[in-house]
Structure formats: C-alpha cells, structure tokens
C-alpha positions in Angstrom: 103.3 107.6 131.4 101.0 105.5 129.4 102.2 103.1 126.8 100.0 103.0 123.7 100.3 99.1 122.1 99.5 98.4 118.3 98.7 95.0 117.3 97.6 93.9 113.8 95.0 91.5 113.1 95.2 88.8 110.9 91.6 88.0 110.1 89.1 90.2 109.9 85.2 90.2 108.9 83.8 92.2 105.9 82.0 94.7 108.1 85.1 95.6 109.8 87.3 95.5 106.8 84.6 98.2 105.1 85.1 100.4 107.7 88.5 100.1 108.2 89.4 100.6 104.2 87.0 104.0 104.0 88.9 105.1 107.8 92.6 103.5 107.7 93.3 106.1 110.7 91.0 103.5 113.2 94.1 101.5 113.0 96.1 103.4 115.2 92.8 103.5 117.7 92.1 101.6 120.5 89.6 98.9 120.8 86.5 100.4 122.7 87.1 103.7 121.0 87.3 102.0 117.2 83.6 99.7 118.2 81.9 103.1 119.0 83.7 104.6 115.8 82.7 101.5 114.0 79.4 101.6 115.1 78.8 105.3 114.4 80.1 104.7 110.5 77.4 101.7 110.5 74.4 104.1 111.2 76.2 106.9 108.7 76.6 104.2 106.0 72.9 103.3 106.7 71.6 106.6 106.6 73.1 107.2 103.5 71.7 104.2 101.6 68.2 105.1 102.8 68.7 108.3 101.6 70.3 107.7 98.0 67.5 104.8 98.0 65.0 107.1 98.5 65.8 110.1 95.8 65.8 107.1 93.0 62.6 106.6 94.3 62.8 102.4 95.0 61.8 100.0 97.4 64.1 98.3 99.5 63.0 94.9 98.1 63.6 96.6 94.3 67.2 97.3 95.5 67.3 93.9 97.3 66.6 92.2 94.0 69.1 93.8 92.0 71.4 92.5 94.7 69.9 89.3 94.6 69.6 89.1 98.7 66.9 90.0 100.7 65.1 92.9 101.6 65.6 92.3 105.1 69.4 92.5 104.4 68.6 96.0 103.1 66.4 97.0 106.3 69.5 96.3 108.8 71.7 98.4 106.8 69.6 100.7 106.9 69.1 100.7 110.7 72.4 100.3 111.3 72.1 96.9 112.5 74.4 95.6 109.7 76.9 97.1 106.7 77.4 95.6 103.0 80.9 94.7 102.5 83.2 95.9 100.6 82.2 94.7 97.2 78.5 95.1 97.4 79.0 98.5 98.5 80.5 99.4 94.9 77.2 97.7 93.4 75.7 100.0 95.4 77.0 102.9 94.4 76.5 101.9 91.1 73.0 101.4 91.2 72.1 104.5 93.8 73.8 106.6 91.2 76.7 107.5 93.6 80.3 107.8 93.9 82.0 105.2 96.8 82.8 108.4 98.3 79.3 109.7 99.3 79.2 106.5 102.0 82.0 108.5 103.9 83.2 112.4 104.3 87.0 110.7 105.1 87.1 107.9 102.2 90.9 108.3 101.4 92.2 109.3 98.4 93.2 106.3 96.3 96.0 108.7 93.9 98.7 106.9 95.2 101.9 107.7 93.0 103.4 103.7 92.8 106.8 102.9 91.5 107.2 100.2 89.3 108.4 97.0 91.0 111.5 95.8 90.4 113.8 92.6 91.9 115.2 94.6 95.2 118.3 92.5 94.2 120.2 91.9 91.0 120.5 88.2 90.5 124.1 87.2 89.0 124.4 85.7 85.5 125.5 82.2 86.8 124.3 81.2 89.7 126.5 79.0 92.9 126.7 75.1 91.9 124.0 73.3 93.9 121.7 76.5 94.2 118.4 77.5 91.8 116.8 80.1 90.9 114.3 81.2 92.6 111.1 82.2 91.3 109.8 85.8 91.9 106.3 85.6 93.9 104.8 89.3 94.6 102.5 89.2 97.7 99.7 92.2 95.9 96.9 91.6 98.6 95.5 94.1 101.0 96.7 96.8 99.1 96.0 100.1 97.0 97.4 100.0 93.6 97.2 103.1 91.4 98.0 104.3 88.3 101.1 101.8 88.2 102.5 99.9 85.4 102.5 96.1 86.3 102.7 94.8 82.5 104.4 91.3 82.2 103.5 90.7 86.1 103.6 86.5 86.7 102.9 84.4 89.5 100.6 85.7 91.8 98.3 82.6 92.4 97.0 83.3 95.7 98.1 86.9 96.3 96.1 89.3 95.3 92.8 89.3 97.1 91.1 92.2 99.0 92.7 94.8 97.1 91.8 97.9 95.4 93.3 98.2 91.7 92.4 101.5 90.0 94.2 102.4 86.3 96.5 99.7 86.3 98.2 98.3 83.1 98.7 94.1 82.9 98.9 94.3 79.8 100.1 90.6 79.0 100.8 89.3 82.4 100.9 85.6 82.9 97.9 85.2 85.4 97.0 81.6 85.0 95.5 79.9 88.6 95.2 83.4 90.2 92.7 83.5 92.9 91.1 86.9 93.1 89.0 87.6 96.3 87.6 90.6 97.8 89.0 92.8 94.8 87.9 96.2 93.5 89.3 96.4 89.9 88.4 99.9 88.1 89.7 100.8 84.7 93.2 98.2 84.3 94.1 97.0 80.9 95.2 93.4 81.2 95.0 92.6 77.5 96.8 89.8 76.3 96.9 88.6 79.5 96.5 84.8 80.4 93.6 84.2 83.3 93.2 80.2 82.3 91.8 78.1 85.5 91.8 81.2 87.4 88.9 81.7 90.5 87.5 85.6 90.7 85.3 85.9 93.5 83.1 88.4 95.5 85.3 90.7 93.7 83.9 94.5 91.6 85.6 94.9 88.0 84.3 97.9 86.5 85.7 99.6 83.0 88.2 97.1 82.7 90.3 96.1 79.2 90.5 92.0 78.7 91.2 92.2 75.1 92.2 89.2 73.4 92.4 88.0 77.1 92.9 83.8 78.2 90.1 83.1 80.0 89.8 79.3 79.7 88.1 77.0 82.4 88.1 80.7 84.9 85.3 80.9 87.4 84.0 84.1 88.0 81.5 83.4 91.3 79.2 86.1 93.4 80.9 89.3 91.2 79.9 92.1 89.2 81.2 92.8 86.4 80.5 96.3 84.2 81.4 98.1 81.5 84.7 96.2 80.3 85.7 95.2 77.5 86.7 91.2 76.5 86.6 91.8 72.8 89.0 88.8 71.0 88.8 86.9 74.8 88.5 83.3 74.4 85.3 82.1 76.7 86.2 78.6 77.0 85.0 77.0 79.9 84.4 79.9 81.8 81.6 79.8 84.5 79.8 83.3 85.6 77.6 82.3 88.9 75.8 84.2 91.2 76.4 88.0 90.5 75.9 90.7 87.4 77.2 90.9 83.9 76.3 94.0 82.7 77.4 96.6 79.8 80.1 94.1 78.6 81.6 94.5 75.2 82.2 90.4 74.0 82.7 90.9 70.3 84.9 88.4 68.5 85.2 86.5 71.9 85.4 82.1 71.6 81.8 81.3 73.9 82.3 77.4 73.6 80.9 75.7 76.3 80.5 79.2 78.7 78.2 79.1 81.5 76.4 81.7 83.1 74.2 80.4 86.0 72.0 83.1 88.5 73.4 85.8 87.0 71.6 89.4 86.2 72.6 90.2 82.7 72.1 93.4 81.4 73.1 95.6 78.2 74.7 92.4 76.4 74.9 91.6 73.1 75.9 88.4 71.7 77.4 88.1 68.2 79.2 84.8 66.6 78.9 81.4 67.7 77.6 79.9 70.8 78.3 76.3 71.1 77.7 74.1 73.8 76.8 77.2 76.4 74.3 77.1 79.1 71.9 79.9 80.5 70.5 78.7 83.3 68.5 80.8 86.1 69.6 84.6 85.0 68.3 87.4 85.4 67.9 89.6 81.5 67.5 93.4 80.8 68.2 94.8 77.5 70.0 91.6 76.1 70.3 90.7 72.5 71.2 87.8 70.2 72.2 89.4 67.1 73.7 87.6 64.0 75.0 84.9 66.0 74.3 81.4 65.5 73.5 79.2 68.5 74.1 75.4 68.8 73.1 72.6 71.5 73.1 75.5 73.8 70.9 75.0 76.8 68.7 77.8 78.6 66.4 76.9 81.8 64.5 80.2 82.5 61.4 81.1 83.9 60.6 83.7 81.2 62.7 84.8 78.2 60.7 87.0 76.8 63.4 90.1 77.7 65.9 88.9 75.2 65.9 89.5 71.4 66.8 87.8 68.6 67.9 89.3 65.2 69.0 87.2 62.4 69.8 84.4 64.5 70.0 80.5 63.3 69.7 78.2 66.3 69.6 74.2 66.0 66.6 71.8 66.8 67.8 71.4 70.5 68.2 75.4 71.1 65.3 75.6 69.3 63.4 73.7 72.0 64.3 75.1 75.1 63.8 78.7 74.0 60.5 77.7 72.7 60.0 75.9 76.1 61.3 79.5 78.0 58.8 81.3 75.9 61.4 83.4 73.9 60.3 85.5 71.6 61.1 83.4 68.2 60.9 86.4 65.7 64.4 86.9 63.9 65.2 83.1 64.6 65.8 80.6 61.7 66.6 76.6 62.2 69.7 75.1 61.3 68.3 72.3 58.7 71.4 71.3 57.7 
C-alpha cells in the first residue's frame, strides 16, 4: 500500500505562492505532479495577459510602464517563462479591465463566513502573585479574511503579511508598527484606526476607508493604492515610494512633510495646505492642485505640465521648482507675505 506524505513549506517564492493561492488543492499534490501543474498555470496565466492585453489594444512596453518594470518582464509572462506575483497581478487586473478571476477557471471563492475572534480562554479577574498578564498577539498572515468584524484589533506588528482581506471592519484598531507585506486589502473600513511608524509593502489596497486615520512617519513602498478613501487622515511623515496612488479621496487630510517619490499618481486632487512635502520622480495623470496653498514644498520632475493648478498660492521656493519643472503657472498666486 502506498503511503502518501504531506509536508508544509516554510518559504516559498512569489511565483509559487500565485499559483498556490488561485489552486490551494496543489497542496495536497505531489511534487513532480504540482511543477507540471505549476507550469501549465504559468502558460494559462500568460496566455491570458496577452489576450486581455491585446483587446485594450496596448503594447507590452505601454503595460510595462504602467507597472513601472520592463517590457521584457511582460514578454516572459507572456511566454510562460515567468508569472507576476501576487500583488502585481491585482494591478493587472486592474488595468486589463479584468476581474482576478479571469487569470484562473478554479480561483476559490474568497466568501468565507469568519467568526469573530475572541480570547479562547477567559482570563480571571486577579491574576496568581508573581504572574502577568499576557498580552494578546493574533498571528493574521497567510490567511483569507472575509466579511469579518475585527474592530478594536491591537498588536499585530509583524503578523499580518501575505494575506487577502476583503470587507473587513478595523474600525479603530490600534495598528501602530505593523508591518504589512504581500497583502491584498479590498473594501475594509479601518477608520479611526492608528497606523503611526507602520511599513506597507508590495501590498494591493483597493476601496479601502482610512478616515480620520493615524498615519504618521508610515511608509508605504512598491504598492498600489486605489480608490480609498483617507479623508481627515493625518499625512505626517508618510513616504509613498515606488508604486501607484491613484483615485484617492485626501480631503481634510494633515500633508506636512509627506513624501511621494517614483510614484504614478493619477485622479488626485489636492486641497488645503502642503507644507514641507516633496514630489520627487512621479509619474501624473489627471492630478490637480485646487485651492490649496503650498509652502517650501519641493518637486524634481522631468515635466509637470500634467498637473493643474486652480486658485493656488505657493511661496517663492515652490514657486521655483515648479517654474523650473515647467508647470503650468496659470491659477497660481505668490505668497508675498
């Protein structure tokens, strides 16, 4: 009688943690078998981009540089010869004009009913003399999380990467020096939720709520972030590097010394004061400046002719470098005071 053996691995790379996410049933495979099953979902998942790529009518190097990589990258997907992991497969779906579930027939069904977690144990009143109390530390990584109720949640820190969060409340969890890596975050409310000194990377939030959020001193670094909504947030600090901004709703938000550095920034408005931020490097579609006032705030762009202004007042210093970016100066005023 043969003896089947399952084994769990520890670490594994993106391209396998792609395929293994949209087909969890490869876990109970063995090993030849799940490389030619792998390999088979590589050359599907290629296909498919090629084909989505194709009805929009683009080039591989115009999808490349919406991805900001190379249109070489695109060509081995396409081939086969290599797959986009897990979070720039949701920009790609995005931009292809696609649901995640056209990349595969058998992409599981995320409407996971979750109970809401609770101590497994009652602590007493008064604890033994000589013990403390300790604190409670949920492990949420590698996991699917759906419509659940985690309002109030605190110290995650380090666990809560590569996980897929979909309709999820937060609302007013204590969040401060999270790391949050390899994450798919769809349509959660964590308003009134503190994020200070917190690291979000290679991570997709779509359609989220950050209302009146604490983001001070976070980095957000090579992740896309679309269509939520930070109204009342307080910027300070932050750092957005290396990946999209787009279709963001930042009314009322504190930007005091915010930095957004190679970033693609599209379908943004900026309203209030700026003070002390930076623009360096980005990428600008359908970005606007509108009554906001703008001081010692630094951009280093090629061209910056894509943003407007309207009924801006910018100091001597702004002044400079959007005059030295080319900007279009129309609906800009200088600070004389």
């Amino acid at each position: 009688m043969k003896t089947t053996k399952s084994c769990v691995n520890t670490t594994i790379s993106c391209d396998d943690y792609l395929i293994l996410v949209m087909n969890p049933g490869i876990f109970a495979m063995s090993k030849n078998y799940k490389q030619k099953i792998v390999k088979m979902e590589t050359n599907m998942i290629g296909n498919k981009i090629a084909e989505a790529r194709k009805k929009i009518n683009i080039s591989q190097a115009q999808l490349a540089e919406r991805l900001f990589i190379t249109a070489q990258a695109v060509g081995k997907w396409e081939r086969g010869e290599s797959l986009p992991d897990i979070i720039t497969l949701n920009r790609l779906a995005e931009i292809l004009g696609v649901d995640l579930n056209y990349f595969s027939e058998n992409f599981p069904s995320m409407a996971n009913e979750m109970a809401s977690v609770e101590s497994p144990v009652k602590e007493p009143a008064e604890l033994p003399s000589g013990k403390q109390k300790n604190k409670l530390s949920w492990d949420m990584s590698l996991g699917n999380w759906v419509d659940a109720d985690f309002s109030g949640l605190k110290n995650l820190h380090e666990k809560f990467s590569s996980s897929n969060m979909q309709r999820c409340l937060f609302i007013g969890s204590e969040l401060s020096g999270l790391l949050l890596k390899g994450n798919n975050v769809a349509h959660c409310d964590f308003s009134g939720s503190d994020f200070s000194s917190s690291h979000i990377q290679k991570s997709s939030l779509s359609g989220n709520q950050f209302k009146g959020c604490k983001l001070k001193e976070t980095e957000f670094s090579e992740s896309h972030i679309s269509g939520c909504d930070f109204t009342g947030a307080d910027f300070t600090g932050v750092m957005v590097k290396n990946g999209g901004f787009e279709k963001n709703t930042i009314a009322n938000a504190v930007l005091y010394r915010t930095s957004f550095i190679n970033t693609y920034m599209a379908g943004i408005v900026f309203e209030g004061t700026l003070e002390e931020c930076s623009f360096e490097n980005c990428a600008f579609s359908r970005v606007k400046f509108q009554n906001a006032t703008l001081i010692n705030t630094f951009f280093k762009n090629k061209s910056l002719k894509r943003i407007r202004f309207i009924d801006c007042q910018v100091d001597r210093m702004t002044y400079a470098f959007l005059k030295n970016g080319k900007a279009d100066l129309t609906g800009i005023t200088m600070i004389t005071a």
